[in-house]
C-alpha positions in Angstrom: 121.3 158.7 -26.6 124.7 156.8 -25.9 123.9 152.7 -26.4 124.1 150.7 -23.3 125.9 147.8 -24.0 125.9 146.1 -20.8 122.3 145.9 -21.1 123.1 144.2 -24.4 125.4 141.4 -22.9 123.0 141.2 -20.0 120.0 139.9 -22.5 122.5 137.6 -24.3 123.8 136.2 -21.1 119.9 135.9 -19.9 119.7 133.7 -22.9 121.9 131.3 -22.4 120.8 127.4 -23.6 122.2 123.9 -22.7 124.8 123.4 -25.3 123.7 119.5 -25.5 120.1 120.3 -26.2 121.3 122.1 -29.9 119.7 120.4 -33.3 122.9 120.4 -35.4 121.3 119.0 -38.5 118.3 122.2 -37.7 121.2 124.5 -37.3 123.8 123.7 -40.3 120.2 124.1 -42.2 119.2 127.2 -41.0 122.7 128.9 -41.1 122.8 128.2 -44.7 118.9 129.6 -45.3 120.2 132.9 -43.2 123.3 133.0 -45.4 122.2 132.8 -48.5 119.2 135.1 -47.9 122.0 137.7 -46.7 123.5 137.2 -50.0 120.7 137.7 -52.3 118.7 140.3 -49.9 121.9 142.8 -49.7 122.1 142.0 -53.6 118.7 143.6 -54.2 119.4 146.3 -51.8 123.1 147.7 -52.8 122.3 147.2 -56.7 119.3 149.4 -56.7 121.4 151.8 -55.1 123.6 151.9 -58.0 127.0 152.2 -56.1 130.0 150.9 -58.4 131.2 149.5 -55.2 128.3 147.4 -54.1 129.2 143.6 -54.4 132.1 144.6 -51.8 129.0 145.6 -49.8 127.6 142.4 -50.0 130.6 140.0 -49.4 131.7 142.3 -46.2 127.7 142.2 -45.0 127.7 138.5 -45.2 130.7 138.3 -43.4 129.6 140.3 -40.4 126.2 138.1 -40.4 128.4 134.9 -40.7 130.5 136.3 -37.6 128.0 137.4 -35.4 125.9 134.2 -36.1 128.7 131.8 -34.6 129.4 133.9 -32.0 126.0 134.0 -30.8 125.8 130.5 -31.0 128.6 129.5 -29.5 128.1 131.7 -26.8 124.4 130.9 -26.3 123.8 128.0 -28.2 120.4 129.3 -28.3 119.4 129.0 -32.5 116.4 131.4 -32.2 118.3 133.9 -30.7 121.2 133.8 -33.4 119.3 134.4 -35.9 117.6 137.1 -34.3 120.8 139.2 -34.0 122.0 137.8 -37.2 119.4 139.6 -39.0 119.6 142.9 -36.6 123.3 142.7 -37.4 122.1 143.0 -41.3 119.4 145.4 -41.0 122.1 147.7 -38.8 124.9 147.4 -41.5 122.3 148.2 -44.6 120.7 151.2 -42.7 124.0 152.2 -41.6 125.6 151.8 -45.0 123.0 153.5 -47.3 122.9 156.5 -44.9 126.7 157.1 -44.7 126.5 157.1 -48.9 123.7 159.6 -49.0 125.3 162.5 -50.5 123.1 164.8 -48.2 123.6 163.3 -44.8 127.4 162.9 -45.6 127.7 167.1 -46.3 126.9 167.2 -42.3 128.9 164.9 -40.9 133.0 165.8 -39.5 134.0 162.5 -41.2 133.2 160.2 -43.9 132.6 156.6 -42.3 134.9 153.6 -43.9 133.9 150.1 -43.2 135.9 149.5 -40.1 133.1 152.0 -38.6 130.6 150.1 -40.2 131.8 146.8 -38.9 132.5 148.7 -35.6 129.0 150.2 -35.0 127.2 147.1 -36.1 128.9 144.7 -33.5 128.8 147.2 -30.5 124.7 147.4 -31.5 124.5 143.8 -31.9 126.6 142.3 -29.3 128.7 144.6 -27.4 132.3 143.4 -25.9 131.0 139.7 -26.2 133.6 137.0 -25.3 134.4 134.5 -27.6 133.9 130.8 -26.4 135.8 128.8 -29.0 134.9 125.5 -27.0 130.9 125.3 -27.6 130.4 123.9 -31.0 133.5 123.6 -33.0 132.6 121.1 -35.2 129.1 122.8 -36.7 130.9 126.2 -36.7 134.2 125.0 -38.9 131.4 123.1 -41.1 129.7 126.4 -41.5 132.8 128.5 -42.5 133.6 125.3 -45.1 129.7 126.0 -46.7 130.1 129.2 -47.0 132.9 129.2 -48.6 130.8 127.3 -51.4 127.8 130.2 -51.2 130.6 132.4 -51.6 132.5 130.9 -54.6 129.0 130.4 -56.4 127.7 133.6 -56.0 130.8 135.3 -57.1 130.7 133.1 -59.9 127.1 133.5 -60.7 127.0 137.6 -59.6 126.9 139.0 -63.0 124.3 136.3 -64.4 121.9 137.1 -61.2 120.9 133.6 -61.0 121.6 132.1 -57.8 118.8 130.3 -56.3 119.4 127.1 -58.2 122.5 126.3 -57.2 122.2 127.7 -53.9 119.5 125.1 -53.8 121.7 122.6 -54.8 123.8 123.2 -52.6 121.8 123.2 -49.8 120.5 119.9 -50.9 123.2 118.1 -52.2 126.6 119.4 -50.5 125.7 120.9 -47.0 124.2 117.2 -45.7 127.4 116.0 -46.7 129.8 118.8 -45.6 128.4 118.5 -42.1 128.5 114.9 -42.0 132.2 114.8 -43.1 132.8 117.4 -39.8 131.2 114.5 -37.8 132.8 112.5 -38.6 136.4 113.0 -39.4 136.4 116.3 -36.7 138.0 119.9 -37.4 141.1 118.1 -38.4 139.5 118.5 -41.9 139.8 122.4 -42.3 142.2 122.8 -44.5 141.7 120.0 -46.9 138.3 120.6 -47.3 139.1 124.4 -48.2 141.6 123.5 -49.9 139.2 120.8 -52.0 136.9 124.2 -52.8 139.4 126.5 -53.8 140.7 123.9 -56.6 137.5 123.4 -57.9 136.5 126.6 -57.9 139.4 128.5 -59.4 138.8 126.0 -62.7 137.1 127.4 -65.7 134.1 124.9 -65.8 130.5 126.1 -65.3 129.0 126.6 -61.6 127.0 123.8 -62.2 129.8 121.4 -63.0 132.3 122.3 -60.4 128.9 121.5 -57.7 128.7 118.6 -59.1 132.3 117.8 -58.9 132.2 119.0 -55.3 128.9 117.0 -54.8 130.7 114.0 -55.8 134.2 114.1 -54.5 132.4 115.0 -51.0 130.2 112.1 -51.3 133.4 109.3 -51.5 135.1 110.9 -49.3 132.6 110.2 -46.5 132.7 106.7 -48.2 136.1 106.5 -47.3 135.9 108.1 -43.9 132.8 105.3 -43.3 135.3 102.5 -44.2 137.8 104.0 -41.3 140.4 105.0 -43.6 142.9 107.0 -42.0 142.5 110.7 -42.5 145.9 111.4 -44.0 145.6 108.3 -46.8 141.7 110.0 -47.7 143.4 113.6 -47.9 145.7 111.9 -50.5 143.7 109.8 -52.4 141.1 112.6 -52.5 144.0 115.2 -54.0 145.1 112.6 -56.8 141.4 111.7 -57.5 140.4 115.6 -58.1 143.9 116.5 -60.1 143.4 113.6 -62.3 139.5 114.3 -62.6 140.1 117.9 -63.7 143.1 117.2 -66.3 140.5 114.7 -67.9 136.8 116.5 -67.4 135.6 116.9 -71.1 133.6 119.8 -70.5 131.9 119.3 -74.4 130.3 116.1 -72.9 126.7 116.9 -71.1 126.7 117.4 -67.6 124.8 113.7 -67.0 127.0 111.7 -69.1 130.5 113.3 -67.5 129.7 114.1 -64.0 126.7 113.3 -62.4 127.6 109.8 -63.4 130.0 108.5 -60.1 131.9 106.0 -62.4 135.1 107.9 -63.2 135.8 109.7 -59.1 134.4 105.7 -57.6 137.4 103.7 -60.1 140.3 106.0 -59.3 139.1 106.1 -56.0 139.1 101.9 -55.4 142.1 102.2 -57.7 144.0 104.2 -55.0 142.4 102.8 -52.0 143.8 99.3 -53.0 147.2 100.7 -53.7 147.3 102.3 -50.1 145.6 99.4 -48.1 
């Protein structure tokens, strides 16, 4: 039976909430849990299938769960019902994914599906032709792409060792308050420095725990500094300075306590530079 997807927009458009009644802080929280569960679930999933292919899988299914979960939400701004098609959109691209690579349904099918049909079939099924509406929620949405950016980074990090719940944890603890507080505060304006802050750290060779802590901590000032209403573009270069200079002197033979949970080193070249630009 063809899907209807007018009947699809009509129940999202049925659903519709008050933008102004939204729980950011519930929201950023829940995105993440959603997220990472995506990760770790399609894990479980594509590696007992044994494809060679399969942590592809997961980074394009997390991907299509982080897209259709924004553009619920924006649309909506209706949490329950974001998550709700967040998940379908998962359970849709799994089914659809594990079918297409059995080697006995694919013998009767005209074509072999790539993931543009994938990605295709699981958004018509999801959401249909839904409109983008780029002007509800901005701030929580460009916060969201910024964490996962870190799930991302950490669980391609950690993907081989199959231990992320720790530092997802961590994460979820320790950067994501912060993250969304920085997008609060300081506004989208902060997009590309903040990606930029997460690419440099990641791309070091220091242990996943280290560079969260790094993050954890550079984060941490910098909404120090955004507190103190220190203009943007004097925090984006103090905060560049502060994390070259911390990463040519990290002695990564010193514990983990004594070399970067301990504040003293990013707080001194941060006053350092603050009083050379005030």
């Amino acid at each position: 039976m063809e899907h209807n997807y007018t009947n699809v927009l009509e129940f999202i458009d049925s659903e519709i909430y008050d933008a102004s009644a939204l729980d950011i802080p519930k929201t950023f929280r829940c995105f993440c849990k959603c997220y990472t569960k995506t990760l770790i679930d399609l894990d479980l999933k594509f590696n007992a299938s044994s494809y060679t292919e399969y942590f592809s899988y997961i980074i394009y299914g997390a991907n299509i769960m982080n897209n259709i979960f924004w553009l619920v939400l924006s649309y909506t701004s209706n949490l329950k019902l974001t998550i709700f098609l967040a998940e379908r959109s998962i359970l849709l691209f799994t089914e659809f994914l594990l079918i297409a690579k059995n080697k006995n349904v694919n013998r009767q099918l005209l074509f072999t599906p790539n993931m543009n049909d994938v990605i295709e079939f699981v958004f018509q099924r999801t959401i249909g032709d839904l409109k983008i509406n780029n002007n509800n929620h901005a701030t929580i949405t460009n916060a969201g792409l910024s964490i996962k950016a870190v799930f991302e980074q950490c669980f391609t990090d950690l993907f081989k060792k199959k231990d992320t719940s720790n530092s997802f944890d961590f994460i979820m603890a320790h950067i994501s308050p912060s993250m969304l507080s920085l997008y609060e505060l300081l506004g989208i304006e902060v997009n590309f420095f903040i990606r930029n802050i997460i690419s440099k750290i990641f791309e070091t060779d220091y242990t996943t725990e280290i560079k969260l802590y790094i993050l954890k901590n550079i984060l941490d000032t910098v909404l120090k500094l955004g507190n103190k209403n220190i203009e943007i573009n004097i925090i984006i270069e103090i905060t560049n300075n502060t994390i070259d200079a911390l990463l040519e002197n990290l002695n990564t033979s010193t514990s983990v306590q004594e070399n970067i949970i301990n504040k003293r080193f990013i707080t001194q070249h941060f006053t350092k530079i603050v009083k050379q630009n005030t």
